[in-house]
Backbone as CSV, one residue per row, in Angstrom:
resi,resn,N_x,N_y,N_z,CA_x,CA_y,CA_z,C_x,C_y,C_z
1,UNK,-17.905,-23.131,19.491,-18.378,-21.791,19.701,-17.200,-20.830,19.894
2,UNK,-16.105,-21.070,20.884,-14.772,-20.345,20.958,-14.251,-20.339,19.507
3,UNK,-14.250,-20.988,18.745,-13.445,-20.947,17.294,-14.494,-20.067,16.618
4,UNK,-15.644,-19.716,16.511,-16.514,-18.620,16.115,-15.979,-17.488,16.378
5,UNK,-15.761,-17.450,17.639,-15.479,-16.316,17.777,-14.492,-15.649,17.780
6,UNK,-13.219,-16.929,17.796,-11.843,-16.012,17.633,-11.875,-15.775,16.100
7,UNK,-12.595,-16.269,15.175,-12.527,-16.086,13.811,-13.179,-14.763,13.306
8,UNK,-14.132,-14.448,14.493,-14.761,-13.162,13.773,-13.810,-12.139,14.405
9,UNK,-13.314,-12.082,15.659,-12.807,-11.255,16.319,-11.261,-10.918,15.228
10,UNK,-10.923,-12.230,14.685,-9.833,-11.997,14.165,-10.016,-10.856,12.494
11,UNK,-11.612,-11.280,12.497,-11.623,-10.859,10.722,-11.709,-9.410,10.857
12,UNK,-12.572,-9.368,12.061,-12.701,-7.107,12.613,-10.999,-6.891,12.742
13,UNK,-10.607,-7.414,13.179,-9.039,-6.859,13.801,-8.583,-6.814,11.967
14,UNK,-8.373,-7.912,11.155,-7.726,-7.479,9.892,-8.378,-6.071,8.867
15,UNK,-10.156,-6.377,8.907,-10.637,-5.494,8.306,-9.854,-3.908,8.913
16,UNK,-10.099,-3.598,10.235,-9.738,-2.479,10.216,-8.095,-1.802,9.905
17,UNK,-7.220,-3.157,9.940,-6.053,-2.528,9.401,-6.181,-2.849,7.818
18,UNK,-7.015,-2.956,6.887,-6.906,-2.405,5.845,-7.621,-1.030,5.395
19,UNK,-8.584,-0.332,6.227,-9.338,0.114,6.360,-8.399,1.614,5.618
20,UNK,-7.848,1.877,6.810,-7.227,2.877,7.276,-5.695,3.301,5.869
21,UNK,-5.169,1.981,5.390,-4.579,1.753,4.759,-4.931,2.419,2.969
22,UNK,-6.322,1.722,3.292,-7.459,1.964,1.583,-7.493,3.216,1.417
23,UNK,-7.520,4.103,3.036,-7.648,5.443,2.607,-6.734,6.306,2.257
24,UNK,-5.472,5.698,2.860,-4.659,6.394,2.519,-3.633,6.476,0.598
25,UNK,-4.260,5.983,0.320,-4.191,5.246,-1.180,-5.105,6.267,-1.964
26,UNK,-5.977,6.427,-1.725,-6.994,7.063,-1.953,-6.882,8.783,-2.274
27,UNK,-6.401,8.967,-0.795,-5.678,10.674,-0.777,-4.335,10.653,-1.863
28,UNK,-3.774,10.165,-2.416,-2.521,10.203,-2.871,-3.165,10.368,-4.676
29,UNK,-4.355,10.206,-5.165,-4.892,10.145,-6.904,-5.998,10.506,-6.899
30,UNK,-6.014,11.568,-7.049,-7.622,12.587,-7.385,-7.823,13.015,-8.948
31,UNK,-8.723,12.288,-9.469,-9.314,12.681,-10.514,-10.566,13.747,-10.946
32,UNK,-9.861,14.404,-11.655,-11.085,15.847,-12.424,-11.728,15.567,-13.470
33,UNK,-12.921,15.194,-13.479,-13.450,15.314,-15.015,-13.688,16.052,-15.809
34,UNK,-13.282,16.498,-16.866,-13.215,17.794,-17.761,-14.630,17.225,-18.791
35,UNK,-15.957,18.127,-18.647,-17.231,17.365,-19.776,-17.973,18.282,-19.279
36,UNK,-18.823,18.717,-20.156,-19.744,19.805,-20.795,-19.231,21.064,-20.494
37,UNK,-18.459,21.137,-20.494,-17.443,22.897,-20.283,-17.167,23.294,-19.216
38,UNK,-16.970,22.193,-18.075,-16.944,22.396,-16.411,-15.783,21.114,-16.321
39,UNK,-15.162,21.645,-14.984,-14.406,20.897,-14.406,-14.789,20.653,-13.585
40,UNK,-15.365,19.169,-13.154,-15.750,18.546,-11.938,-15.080,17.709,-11.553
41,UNK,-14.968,17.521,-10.248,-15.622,18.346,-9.117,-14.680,20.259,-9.763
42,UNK,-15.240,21.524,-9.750,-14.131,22.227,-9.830,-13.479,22.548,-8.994
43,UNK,-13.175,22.356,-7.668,-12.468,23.586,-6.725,-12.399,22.072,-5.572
44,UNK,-11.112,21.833,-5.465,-10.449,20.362,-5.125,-9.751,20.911,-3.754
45,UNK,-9.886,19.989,-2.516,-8.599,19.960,-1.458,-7.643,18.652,-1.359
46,UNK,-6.794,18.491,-1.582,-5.970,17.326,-1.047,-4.602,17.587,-0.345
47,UNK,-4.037,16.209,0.346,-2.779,16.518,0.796,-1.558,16.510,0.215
48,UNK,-0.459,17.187,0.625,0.921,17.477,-0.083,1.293,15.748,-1.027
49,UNK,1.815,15.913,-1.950,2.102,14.660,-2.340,0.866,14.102,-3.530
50,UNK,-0.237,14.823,-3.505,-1.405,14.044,-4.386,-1.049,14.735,-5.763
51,UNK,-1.364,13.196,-6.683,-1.786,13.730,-7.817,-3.016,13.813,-8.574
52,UNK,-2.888,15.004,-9.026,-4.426,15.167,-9.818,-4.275,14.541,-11.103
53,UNK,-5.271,14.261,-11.370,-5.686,13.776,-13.064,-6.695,14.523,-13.336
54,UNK,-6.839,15.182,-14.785,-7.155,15.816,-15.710,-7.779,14.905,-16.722
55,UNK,-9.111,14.368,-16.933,-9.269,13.651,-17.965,-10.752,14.220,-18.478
56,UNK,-10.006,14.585,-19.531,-11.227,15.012,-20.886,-12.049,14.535,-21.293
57,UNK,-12.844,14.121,-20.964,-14.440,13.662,-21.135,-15.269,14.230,-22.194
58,UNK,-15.067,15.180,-22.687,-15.823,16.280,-23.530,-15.644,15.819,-25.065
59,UNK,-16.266,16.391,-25.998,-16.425,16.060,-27.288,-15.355,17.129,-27.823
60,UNK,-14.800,17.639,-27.523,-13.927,19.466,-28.150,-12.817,19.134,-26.756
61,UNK,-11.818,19.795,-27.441,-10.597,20.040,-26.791,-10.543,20.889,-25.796
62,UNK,-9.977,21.106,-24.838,-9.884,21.611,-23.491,-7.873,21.333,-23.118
63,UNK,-7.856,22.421,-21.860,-6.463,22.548,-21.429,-6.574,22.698,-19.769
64,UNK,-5.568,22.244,-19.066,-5.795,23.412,-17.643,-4.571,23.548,-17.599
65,UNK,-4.742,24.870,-17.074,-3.685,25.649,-17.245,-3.441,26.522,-15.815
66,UNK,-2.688,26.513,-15.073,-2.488,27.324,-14.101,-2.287,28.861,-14.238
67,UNK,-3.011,29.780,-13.437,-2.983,31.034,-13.818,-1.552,31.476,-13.158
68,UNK,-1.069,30.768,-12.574,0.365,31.566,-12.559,1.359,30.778,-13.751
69,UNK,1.064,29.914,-14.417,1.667,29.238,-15.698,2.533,27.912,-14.828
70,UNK,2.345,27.839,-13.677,2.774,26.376,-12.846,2.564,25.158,-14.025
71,UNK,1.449,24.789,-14.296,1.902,24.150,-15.000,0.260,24.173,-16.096
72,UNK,0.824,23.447,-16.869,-0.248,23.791,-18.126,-0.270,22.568,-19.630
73,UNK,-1.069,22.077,-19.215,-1.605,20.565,-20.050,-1.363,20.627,-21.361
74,UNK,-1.097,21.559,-22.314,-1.397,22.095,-23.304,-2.449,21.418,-23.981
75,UNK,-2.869,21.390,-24.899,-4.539,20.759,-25.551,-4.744,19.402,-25.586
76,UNK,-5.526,19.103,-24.530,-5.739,17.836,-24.271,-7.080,17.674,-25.550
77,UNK,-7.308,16.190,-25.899,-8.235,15.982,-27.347,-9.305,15.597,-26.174
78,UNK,-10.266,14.868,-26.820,-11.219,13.651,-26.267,-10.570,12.869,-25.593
79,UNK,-10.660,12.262,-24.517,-9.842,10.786,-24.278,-8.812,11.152,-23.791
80,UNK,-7.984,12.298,-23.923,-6.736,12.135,-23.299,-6.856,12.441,-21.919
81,UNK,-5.238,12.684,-21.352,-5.207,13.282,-19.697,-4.195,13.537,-19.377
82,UNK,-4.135,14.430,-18.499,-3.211,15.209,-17.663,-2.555,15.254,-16.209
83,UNK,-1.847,14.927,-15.968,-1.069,14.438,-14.359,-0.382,15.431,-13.673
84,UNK,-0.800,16.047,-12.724,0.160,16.869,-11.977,0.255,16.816,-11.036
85,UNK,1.571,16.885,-9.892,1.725,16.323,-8.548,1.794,17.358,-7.575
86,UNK,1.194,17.655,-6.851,1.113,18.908,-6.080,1.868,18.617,-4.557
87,UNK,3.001,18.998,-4.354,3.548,19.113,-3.265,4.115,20.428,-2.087
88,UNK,3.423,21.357,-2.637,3.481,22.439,-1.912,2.160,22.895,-1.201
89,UNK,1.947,23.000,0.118,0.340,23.891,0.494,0.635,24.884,0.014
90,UNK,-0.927,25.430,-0.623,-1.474,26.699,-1.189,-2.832,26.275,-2.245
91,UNK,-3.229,27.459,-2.541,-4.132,27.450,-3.568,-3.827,27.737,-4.690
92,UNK,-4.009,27.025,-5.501,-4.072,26.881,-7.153,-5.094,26.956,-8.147
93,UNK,-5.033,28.521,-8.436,-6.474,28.148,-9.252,-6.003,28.401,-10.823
94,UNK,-6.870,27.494,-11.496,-6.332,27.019,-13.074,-7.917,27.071,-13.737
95,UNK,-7.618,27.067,-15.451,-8.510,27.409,-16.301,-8.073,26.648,-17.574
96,UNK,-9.126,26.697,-18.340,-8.870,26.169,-19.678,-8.619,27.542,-20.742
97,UNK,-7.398,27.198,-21.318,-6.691,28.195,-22.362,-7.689,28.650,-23.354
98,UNK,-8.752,27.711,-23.939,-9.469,27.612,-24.914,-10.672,27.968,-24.600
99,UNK,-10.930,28.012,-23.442,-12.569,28.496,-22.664,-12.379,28.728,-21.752
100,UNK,-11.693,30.179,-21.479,-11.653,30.856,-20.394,-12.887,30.806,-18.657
101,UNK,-13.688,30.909,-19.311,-14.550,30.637,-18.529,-15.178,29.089,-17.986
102,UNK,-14.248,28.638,-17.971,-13.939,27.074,-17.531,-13.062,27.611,-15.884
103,UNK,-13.298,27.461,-14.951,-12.198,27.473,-13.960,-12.374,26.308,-12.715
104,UNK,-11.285,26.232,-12.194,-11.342,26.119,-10.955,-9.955,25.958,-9.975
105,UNK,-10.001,25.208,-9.156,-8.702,25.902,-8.159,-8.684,24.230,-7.069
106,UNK,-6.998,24.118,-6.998,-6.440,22.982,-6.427,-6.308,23.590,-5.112
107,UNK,-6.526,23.126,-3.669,-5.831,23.958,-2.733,-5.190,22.299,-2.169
108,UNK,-3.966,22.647,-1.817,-3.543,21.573,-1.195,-2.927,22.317,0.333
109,UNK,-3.517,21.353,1.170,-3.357,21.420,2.822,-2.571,21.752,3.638
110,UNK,-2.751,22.745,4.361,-1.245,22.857,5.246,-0.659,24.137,5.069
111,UNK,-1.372,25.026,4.733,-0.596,26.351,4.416,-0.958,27.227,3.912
112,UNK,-0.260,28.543,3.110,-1.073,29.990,3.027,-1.478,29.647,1.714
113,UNK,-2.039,30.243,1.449,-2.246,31.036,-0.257,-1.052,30.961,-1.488
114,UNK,-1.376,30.383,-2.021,-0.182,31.295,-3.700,-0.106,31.987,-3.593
115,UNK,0.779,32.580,-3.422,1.173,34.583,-3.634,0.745,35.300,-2.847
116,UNK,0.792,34.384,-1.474,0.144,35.452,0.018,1.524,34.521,0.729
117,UNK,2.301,34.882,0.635,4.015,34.380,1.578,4.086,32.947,1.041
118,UNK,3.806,32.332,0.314,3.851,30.786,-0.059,4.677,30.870,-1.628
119,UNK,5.587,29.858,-1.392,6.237,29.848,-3.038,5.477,28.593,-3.158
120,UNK,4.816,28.257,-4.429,4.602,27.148,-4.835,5.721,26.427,-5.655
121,UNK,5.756,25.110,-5.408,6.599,24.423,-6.315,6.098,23.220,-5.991
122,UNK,5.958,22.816,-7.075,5.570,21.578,-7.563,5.766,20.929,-8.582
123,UNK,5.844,19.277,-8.515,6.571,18.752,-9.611,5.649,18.016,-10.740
124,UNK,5.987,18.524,-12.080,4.749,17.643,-12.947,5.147,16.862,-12.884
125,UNK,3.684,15.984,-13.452,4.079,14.616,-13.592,3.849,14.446,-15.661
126,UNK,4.978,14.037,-15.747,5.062,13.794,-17.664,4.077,12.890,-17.737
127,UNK,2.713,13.348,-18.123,1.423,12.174,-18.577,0.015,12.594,-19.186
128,UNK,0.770,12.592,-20.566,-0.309,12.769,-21.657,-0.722,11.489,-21.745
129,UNK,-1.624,10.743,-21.484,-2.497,9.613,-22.199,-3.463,9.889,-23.123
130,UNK,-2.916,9.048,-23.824,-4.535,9.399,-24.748,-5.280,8.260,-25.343
């Protein structure tokens, strides 16, 4: 009965240090689905350091493109995708070149606005897949 229980006691004690671990894995690769002329989820929070993915789901070509020109996918096809690493807090809001009326906006944690006392800088990440 004692060996029951140091075995379960032991398996809660490991579960929760992976727990905590899984999540943090998690915050670091956020994916956007680009399909039926929307970016979903559109309007994203994560922390300094995450990268987004951009993947085109749609039957027709699509782009995102940052409205301050930060950075900009150029024409992603069907199938392909787009990587960008956001390490500055602020808000980022981006659109598709080709269907303007496609939008939405990255805010990453910890700080003001784009272009309200915040320099953004951030580093792409080189990743066209297709």
């Amino acid at each position: 009965m004692k060996r029951i229980s140091y075995f379960v006691a032991l398996s809660v004690v490991a579960l929760l240090m992976l727990v905590p671990a899984a999540g943090a894995q998690q915050d670091q690769n956020v994916m956007v689905n680009i399909q039926d002329f929307a970016f979903n989820p559109p309007n994203i929070t994560v922390a300094p350091g995450t990268t987004v993915t951009w993947v085109n789901n749609d039957s027709v070509p699509h782009t995102t493109t940052a409205n301050d020109e930060m950075w900009d996918s150029e024409t992603l096809q069907p199938g392909e995708s787009f990587s960008f690493t956001f390490d500055t807090p602020g808000t980022f809001p981006y659109f598709c070149e080709i269907h303007p009326m496609m939008r939405g906006s990255v805010t990453v944690s910890g700080g003001a606005q784009a272009g309200e006392g915040s320099e953004a800088s951030v580093a792409p990440t080189e990743a066209i897949i297709g």
